[in-house]
TISE-34030 format. One line per field, with one value per atom (N, C-alpha, C): atom name; x, y, z; residue in three letters; residue number from 1. Coordinates in steps of 0.2 Angstrom, whole numbers. Layout:
N
site: CA | ... $
c1: X | ... $
c2: Y | ... $
c3: Z | ... $
code: Ala | ... $
pos: NUM | ... $
REM end
This chain:
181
site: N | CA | C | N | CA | C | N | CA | C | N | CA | C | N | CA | C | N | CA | C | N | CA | C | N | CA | C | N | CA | C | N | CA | C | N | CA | C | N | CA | C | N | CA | C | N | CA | C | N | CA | C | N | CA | C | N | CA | C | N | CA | C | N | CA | C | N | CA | C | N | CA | C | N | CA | C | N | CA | C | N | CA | C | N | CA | C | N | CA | C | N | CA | C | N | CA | C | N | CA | C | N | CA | C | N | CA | C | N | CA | C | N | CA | C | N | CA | C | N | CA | C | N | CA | C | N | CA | C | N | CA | C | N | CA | C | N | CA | C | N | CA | C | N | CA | C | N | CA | C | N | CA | C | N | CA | C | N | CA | C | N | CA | C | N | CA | C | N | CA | C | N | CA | C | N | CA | C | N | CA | C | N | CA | C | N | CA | C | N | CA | C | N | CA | C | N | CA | C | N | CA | C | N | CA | C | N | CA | C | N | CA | C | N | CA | C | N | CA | C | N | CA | C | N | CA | C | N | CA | C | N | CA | C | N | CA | C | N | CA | C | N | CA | C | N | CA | C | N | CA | C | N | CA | C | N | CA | C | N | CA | C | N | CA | C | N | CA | C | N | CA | C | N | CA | C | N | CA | C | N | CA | C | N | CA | C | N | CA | C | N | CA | C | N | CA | C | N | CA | C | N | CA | C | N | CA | C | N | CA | C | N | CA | C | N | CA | C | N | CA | C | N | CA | C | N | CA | C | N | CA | C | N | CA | C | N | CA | C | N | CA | C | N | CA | C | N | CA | C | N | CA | C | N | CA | C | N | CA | C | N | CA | C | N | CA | C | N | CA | C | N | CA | C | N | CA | C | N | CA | C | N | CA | C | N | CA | C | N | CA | C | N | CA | C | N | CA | C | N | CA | C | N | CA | C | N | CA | C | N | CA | C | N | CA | C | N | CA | C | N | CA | C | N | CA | C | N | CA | C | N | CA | C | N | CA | C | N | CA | C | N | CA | C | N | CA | C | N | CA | C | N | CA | C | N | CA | C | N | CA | C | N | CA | C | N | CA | C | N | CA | C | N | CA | C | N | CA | C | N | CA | C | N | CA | C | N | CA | C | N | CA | C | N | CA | C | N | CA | C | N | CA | C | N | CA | C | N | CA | C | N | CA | C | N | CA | C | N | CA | C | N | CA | C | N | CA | C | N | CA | C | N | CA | C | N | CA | C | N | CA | C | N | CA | C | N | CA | C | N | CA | C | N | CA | C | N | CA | C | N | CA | C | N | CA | C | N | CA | C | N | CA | C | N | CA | C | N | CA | C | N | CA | C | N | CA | C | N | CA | C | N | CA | C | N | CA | C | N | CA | C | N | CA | C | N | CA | C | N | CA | C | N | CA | C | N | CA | C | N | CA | C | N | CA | C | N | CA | C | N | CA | C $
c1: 43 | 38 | 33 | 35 | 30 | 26 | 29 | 25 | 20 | 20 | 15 | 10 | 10 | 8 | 1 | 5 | 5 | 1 | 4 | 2 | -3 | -3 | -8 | -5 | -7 | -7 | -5 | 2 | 4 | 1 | -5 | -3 | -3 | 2 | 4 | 1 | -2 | -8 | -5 | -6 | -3 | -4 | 0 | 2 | 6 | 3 | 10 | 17 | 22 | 29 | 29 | 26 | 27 | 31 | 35 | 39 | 35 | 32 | 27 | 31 | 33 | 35 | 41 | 47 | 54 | 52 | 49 | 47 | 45 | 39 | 35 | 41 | 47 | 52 | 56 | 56 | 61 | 58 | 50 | 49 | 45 | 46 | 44 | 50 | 56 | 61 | 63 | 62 | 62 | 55 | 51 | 45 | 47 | 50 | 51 | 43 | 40 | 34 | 36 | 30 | 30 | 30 | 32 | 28 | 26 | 19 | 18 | 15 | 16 | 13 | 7 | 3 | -5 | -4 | 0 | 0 | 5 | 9 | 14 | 7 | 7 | 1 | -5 | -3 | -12 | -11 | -4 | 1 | 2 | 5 | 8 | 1 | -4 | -10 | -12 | -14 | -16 | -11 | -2 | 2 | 0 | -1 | 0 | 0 | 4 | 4 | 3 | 2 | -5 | -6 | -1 | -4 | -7 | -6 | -11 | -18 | -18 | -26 | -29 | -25 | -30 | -31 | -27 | -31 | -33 | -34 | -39 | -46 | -47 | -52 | -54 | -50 | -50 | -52 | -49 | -49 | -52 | -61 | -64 | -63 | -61 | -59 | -54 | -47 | -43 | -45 | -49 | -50 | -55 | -59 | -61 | -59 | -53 | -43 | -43 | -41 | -38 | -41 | -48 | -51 | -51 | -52 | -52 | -47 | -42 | -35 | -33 | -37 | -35 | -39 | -47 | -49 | -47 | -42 | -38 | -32 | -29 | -23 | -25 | -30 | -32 | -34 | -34 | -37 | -29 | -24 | -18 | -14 | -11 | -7 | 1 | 6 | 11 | 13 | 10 | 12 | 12 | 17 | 18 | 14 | 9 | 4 | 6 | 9 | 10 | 5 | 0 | -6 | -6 | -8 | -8 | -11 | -11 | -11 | -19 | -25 | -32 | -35 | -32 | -35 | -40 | -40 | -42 | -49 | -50 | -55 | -61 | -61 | -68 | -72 | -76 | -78 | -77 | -78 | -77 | -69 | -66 | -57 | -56 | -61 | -58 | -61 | -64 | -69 | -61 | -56 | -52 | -47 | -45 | -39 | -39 | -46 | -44 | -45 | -43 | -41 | -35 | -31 | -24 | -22 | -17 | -17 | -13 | -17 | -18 | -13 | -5 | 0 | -1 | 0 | -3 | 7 | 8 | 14 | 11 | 11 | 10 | 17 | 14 | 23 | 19 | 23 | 22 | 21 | 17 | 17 | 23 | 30 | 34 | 38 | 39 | 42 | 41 | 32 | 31 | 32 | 29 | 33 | 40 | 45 | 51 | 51 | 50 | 53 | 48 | 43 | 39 | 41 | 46 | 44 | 46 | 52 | 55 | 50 | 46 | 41 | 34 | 37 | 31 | 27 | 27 | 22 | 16 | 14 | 10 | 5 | -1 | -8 | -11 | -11 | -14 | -9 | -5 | 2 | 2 | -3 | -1 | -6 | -5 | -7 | -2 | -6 | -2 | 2 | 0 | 3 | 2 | 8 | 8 | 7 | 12 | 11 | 4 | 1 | -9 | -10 | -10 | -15 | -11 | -5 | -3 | -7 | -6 | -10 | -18 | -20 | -27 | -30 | -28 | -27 | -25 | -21 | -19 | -26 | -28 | -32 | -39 | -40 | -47 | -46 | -39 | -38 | -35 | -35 | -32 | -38 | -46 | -48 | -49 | -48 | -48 | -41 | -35 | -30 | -30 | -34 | -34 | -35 | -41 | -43 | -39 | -32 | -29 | -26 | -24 | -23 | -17 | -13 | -7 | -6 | -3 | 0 | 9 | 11 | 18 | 19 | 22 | 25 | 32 | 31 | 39 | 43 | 49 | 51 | 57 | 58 | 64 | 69 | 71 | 79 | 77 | 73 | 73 | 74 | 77 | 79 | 73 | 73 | 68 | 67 | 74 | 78 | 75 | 74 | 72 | 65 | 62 | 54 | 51 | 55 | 53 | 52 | 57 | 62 | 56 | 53 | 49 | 42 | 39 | 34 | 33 | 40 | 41 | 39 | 43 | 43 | 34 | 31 | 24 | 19 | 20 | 17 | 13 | 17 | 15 | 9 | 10 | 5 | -1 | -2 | -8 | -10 | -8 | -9 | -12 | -9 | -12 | -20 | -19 | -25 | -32 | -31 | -35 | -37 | -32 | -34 | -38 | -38 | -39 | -50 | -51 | -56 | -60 $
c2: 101 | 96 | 95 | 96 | 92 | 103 | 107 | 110 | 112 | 111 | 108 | 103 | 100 | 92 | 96 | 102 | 104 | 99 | 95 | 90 | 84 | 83 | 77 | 70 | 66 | 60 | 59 | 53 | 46 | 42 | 38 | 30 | 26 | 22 | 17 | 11 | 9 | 4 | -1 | -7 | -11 | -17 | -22 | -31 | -31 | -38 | -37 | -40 | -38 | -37 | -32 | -28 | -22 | -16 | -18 | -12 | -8 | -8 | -2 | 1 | -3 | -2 | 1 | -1 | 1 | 7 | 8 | 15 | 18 | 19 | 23 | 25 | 21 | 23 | 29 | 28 | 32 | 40 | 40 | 45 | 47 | 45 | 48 | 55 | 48 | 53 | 60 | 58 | 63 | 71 | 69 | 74 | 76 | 72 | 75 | 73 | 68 | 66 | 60 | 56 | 50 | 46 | 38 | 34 | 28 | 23 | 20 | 14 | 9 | 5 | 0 | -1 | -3 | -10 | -14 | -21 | -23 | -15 | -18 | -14 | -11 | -8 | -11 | -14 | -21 | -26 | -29 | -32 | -31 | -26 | -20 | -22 | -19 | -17 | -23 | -30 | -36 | -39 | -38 | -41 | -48 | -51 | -55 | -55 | -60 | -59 | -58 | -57 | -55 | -62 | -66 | -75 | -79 | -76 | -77 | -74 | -70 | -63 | -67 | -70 | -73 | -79 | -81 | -90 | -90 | -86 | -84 | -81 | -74 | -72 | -72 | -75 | -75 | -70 | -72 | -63 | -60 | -61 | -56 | -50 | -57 | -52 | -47 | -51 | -43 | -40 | -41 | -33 | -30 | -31 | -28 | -23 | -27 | -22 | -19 | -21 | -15 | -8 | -10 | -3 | -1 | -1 | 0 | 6 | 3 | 8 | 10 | 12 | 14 | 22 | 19 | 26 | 31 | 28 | 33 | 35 | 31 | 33 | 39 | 40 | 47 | 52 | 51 | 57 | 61 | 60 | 62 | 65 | 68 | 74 | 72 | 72 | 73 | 64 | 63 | 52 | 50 | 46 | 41 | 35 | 32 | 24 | 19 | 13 | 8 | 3 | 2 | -1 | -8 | -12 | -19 | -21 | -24 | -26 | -28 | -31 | -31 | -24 | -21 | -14 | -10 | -11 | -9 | -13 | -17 | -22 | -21 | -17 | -13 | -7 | -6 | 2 | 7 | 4 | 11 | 13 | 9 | 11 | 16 | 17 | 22 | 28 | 29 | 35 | 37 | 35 | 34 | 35 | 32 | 34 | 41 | 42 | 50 | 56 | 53 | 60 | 61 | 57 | 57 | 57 | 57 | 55 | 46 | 44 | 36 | 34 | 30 | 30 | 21 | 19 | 12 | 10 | 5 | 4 | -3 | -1 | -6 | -12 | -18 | -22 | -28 | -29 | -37 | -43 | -49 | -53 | -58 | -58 | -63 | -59 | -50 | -48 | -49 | -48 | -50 | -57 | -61 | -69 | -70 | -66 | -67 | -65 | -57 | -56 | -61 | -65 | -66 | -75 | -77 | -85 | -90 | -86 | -87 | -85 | -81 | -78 | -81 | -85 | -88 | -85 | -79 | -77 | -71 | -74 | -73 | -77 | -76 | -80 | -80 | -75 | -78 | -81 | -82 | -86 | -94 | -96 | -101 | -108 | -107 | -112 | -115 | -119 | -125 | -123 | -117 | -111 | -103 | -103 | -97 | -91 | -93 | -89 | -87 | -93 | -93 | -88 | -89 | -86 | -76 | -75 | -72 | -66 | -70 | -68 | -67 | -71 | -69 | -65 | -65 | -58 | -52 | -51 | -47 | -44 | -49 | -50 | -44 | -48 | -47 | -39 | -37 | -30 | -27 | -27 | -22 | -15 | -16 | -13 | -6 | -10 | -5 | -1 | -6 | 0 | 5 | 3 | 11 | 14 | 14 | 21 | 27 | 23 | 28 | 34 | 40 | 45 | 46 | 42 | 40 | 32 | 30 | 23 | 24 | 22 | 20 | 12 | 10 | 7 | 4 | -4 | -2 | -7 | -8 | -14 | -17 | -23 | -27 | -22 | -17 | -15 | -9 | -6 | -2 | -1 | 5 | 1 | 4 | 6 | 6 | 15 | 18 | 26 | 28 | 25 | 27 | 27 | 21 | 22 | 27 | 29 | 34 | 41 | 43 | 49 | 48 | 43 | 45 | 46 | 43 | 47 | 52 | 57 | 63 | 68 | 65 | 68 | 68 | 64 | 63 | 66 | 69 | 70 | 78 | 82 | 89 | 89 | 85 | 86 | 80 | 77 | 74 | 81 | 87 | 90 | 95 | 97 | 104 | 100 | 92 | 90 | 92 | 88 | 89 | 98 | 102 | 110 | 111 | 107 | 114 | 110 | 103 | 101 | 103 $
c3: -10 | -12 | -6 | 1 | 6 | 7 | 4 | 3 | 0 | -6 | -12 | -9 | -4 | -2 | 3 | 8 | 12 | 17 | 19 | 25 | 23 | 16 | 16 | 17 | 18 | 19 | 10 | 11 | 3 | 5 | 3 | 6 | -1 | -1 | -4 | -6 | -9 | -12 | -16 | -17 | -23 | -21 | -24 | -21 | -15 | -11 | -7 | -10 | -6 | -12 | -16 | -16 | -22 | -20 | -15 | -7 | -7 | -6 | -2 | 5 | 9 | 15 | 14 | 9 | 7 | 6 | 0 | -4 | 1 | 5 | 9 | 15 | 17 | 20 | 18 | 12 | 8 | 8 | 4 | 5 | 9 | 16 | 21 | 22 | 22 | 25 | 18 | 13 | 7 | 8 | 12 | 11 | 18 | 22 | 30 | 33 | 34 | 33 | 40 | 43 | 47 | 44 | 44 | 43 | 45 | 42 | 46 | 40 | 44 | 41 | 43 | 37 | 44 | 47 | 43 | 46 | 51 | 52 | 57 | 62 | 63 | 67 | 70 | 65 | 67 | 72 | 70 | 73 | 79 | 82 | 88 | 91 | 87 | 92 | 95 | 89 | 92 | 97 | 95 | 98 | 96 | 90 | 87 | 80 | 75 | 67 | 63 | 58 | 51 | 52 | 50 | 50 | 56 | 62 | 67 | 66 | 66 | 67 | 60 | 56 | 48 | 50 | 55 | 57 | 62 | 67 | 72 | 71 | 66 | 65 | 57 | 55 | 45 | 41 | 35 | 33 | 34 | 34 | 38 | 43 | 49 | 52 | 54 | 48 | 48 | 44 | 38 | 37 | 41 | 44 | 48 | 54 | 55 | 62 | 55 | 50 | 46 | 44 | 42 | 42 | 48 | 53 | 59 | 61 | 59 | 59 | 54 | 48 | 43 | 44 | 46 | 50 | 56 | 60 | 64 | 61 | 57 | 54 | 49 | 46 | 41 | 45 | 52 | 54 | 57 | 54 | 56 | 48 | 50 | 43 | 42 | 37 | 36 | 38 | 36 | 34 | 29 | 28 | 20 | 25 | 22 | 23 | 19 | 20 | 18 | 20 | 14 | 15 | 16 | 18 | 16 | 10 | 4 | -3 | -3 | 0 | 1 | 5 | 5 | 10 | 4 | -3 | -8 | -10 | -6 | -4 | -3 | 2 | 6 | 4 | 3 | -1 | 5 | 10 | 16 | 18 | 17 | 15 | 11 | 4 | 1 | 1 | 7 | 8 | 14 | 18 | 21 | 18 | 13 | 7 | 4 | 3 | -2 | 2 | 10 | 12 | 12 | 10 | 5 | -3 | -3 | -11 | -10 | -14 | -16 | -23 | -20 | -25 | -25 | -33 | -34 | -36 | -33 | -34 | -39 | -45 | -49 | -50 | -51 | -51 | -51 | -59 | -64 | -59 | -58 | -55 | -54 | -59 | -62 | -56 | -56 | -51 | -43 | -42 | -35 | -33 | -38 | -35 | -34 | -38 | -36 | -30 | -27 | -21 | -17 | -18 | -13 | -13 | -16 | -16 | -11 | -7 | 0 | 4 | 6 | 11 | 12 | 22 | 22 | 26 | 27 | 32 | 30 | 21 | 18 | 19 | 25 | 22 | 16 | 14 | 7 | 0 | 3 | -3 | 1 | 5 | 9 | 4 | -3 | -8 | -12 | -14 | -20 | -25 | -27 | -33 | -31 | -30 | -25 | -31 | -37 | -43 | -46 | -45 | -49 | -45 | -37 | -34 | -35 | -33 | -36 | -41 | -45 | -53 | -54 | -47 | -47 | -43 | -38 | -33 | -37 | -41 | -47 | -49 | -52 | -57 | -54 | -49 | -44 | -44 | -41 | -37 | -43 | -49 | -52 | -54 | -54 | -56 | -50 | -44 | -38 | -37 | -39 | -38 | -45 | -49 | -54 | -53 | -45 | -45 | -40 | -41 | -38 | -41 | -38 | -40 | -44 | -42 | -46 | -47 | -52 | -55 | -56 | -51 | -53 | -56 | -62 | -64 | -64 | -60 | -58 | -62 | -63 | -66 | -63 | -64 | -60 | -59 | -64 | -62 | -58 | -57 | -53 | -46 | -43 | -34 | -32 | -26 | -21 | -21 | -22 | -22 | -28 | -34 | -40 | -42 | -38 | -37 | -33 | -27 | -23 | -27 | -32 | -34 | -40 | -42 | -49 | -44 | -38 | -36 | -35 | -32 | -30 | -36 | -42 | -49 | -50 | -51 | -54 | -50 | -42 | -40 | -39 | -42 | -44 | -51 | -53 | -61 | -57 | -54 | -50 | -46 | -39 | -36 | -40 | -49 | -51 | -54 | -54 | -59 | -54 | -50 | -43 | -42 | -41 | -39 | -45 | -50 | -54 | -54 | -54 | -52 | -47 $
code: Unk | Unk | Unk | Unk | Unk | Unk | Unk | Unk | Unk | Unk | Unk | Unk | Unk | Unk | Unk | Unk | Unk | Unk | Unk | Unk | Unk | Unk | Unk | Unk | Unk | Unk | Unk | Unk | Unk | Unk | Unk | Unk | Unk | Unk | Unk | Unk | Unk | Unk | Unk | Unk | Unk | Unk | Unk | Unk | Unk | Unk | Unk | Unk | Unk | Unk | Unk | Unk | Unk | Unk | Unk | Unk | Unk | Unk | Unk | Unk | Unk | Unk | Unk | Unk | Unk | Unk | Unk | Unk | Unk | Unk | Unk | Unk | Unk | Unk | Unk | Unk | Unk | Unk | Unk | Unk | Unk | Unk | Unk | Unk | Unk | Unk | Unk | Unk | Unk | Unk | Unk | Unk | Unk | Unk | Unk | Unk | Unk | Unk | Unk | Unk | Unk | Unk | Unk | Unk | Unk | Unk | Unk | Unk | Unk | Unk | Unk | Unk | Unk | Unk | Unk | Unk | Unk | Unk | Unk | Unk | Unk | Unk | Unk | Unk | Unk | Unk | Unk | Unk | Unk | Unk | Unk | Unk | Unk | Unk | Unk | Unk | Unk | Unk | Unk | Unk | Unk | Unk | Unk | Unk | Unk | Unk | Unk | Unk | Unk | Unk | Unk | Unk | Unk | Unk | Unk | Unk | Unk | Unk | Unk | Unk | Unk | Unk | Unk | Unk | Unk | Unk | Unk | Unk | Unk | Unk | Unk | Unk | Unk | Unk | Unk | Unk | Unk | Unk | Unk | Unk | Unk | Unk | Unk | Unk | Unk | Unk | Unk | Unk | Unk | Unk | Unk | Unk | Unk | Unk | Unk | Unk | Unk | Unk | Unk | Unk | Unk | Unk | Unk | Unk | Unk | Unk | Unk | Unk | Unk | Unk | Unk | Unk | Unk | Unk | Unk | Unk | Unk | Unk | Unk | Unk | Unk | Unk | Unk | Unk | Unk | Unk | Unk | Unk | Unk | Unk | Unk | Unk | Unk | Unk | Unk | Unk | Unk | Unk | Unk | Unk | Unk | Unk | Unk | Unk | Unk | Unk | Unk | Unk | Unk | Unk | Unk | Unk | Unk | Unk | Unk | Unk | Unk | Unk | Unk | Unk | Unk | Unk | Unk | Unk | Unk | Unk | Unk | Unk | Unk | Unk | Unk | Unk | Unk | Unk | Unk | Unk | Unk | Unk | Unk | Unk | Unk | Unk | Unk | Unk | Unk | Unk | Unk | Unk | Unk | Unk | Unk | Unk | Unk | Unk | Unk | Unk | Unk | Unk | Unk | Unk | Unk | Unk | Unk | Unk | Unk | Unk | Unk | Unk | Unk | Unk | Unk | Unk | Unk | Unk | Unk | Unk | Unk | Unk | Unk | Unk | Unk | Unk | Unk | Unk | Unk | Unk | Unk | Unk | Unk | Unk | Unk | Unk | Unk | Unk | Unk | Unk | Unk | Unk | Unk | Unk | Unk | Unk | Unk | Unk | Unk | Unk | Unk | Unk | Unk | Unk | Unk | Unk | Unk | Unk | Unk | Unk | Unk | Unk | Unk | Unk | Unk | Unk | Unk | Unk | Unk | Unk | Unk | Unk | Unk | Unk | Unk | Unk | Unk | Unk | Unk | Unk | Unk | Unk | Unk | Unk | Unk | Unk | Unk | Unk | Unk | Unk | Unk | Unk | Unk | Unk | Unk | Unk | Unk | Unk | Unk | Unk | Unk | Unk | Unk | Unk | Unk | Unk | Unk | Unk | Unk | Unk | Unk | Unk | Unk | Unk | Unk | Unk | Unk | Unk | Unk | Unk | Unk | Unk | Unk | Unk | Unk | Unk | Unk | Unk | Unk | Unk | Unk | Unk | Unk | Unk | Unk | Unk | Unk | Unk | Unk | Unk | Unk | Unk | Unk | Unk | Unk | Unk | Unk | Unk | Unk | Unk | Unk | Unk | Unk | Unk | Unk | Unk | Unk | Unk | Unk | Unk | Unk | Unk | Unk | Unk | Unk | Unk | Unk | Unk | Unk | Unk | Unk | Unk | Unk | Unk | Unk | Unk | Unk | Unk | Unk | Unk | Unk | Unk | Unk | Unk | Unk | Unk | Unk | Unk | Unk | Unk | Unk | Unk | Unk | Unk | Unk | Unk | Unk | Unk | Unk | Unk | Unk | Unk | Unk | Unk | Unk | Unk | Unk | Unk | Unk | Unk | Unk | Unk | Unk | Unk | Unk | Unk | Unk | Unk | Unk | Unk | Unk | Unk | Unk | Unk | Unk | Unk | Unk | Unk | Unk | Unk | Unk | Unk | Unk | Unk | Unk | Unk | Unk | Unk | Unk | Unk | Unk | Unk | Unk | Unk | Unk | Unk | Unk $
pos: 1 | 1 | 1 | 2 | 2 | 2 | 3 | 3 | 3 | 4 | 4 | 4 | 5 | 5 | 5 | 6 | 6 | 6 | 7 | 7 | 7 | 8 | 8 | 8 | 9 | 9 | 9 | 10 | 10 | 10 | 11 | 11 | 11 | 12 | 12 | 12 | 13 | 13 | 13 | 14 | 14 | 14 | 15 | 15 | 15 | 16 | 16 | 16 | 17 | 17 | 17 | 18 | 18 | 18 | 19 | 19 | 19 | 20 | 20 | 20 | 21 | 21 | 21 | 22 | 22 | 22 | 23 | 23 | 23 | 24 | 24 | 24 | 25 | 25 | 25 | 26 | 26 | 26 | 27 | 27 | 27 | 28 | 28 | 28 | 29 | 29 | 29 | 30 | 30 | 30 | 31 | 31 | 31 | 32 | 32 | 32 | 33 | 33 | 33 | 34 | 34 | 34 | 35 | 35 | 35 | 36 | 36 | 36 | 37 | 37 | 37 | 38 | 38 | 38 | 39 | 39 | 39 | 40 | 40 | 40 | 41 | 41 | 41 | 42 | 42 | 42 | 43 | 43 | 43 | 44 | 44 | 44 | 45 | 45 | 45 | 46 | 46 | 46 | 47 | 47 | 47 | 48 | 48 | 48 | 49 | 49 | 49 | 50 | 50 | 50 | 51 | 51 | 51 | 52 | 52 | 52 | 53 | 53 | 53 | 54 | 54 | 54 | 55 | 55 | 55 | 56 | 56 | 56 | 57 | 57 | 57 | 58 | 58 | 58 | 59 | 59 | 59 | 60 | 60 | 60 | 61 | 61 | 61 | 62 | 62 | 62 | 63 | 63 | 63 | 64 | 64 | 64 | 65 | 65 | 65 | 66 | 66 | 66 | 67 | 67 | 67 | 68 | 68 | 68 | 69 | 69 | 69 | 70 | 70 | 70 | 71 | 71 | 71 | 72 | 72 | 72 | 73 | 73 | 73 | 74 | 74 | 74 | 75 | 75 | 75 | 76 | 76 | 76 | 77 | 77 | 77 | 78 | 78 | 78 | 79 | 79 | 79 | 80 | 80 | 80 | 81 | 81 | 81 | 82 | 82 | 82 | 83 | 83 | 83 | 84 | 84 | 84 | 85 | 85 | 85 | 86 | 86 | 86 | 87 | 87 | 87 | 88 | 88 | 88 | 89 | 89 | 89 | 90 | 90 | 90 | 91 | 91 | 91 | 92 | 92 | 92 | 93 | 93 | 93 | 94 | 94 | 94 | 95 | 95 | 95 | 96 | 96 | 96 | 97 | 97 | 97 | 98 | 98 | 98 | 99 | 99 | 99 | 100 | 100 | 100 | 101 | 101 | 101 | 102 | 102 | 102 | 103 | 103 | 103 | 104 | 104 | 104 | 105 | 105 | 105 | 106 | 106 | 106 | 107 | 107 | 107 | 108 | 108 | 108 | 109 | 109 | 109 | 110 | 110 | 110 | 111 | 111 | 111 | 112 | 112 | 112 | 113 | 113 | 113 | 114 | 114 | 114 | 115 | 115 | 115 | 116 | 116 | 116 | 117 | 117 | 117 | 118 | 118 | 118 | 119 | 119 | 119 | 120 | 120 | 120 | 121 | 121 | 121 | 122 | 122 | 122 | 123 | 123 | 123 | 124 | 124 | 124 | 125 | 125 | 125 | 126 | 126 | 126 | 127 | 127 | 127 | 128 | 128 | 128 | 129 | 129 | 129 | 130 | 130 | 130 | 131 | 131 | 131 | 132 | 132 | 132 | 133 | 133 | 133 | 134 | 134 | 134 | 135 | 135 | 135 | 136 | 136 | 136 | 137 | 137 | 137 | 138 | 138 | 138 | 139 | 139 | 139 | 140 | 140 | 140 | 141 | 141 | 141 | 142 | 142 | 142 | 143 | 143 | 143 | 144 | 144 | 144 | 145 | 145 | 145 | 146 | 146 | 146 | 147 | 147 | 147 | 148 | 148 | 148 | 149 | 149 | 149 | 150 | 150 | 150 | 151 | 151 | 151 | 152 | 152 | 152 | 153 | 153 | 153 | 154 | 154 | 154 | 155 | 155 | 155 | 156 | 156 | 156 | 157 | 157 | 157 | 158 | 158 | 158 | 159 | 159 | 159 | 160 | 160 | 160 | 161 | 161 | 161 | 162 | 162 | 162 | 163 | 163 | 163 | 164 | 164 | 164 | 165 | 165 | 165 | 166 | 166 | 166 | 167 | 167 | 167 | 168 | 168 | 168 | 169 | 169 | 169 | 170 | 170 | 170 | 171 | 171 | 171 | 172 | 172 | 172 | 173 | 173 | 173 | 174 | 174 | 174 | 175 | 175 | 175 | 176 | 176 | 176 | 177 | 177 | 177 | 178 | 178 | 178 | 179 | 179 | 179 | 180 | 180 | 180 | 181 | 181 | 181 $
REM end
């Protein structure tokens, strides 16, 4: 497979809570690939929190760090990218995304509130109805993650192992669609 890839960059796109990090773990180590994630990155680099850097500079200005590092992180080969869930946000982001192949981890909002309804170190879940906003951030960004190269569909019983092993699977019939373009 990471033959057929031949060194490009996955990055993982979707909600947050949609394991982008889990998954992007797995097949990192399945493609024999690095990987990274931009918000522990952003973190590392600011030495301070996503929920710091949003009450500090507001979201603004992390997406701002985040493109920032989204443009050095493409200019590097053979990495799984675990994006942050508004990285889809920006239109100069996706001039940075398709120098990889762009996987949308799709995943029901009933799904992401469940894993997310313990987790307070969501800024943007830090509302009255975590589920609305949820479902509206859905809303806003779903037209952006379609324009991903691939759509994974994921549903509650699937593990983390099975989501990875179906993007592995799906990912040959996106490379021949692409060559033959």
């Amino acid at each position: 497979m990471s033959s057929l890839l031949q060194g490009v960059n996955l990055y993982l796109i979707g909600m947050m809570g949609a394991g982008k990090t889990t998954v992007g773990h797995l097949l990192a180590k399945e493609l024999g690939y690095g990987f990274l994630d931009t918000d522990n990155v952003i973190a590392q680099a600011a030495k301070k929190s996503i929920n710091e850097i949003f009450a500090e500079a507001g979201e603004a200005g992390f997406r701002q760090i985040e493109s920032d590092v989204l443009a050095q992180v493409c200019s590097y080969t053979k990495l799984t990218v675990a994006t942050g869930g508004g990285i889809v946000l920006r239109r100069e982001n996706w001039s940075y995304l398709h120098h990889g192949l762009i996987v949308w981890l799709d995943v029901p909002v009933d799904i992401l509130y469940a894993r997310l309804a313990a987790d307070t170190t969501r800024p943007l879940l830090q509302d009255d109805d975590p589920q609305g906003k949820l479902r509206s951030l859905l809303e806003q960004r779903t037209p952006l993650y379609s324009q991903a190269d691939l759509r994974i569909c994921v549903n509650a019983e699937e593990t983390p192992e099975q989501i990875a092993h179906k993007i592995i699977q799906a990912i040959p019939s996106v490379l021949k669609q692409t060559a033959v373009n």
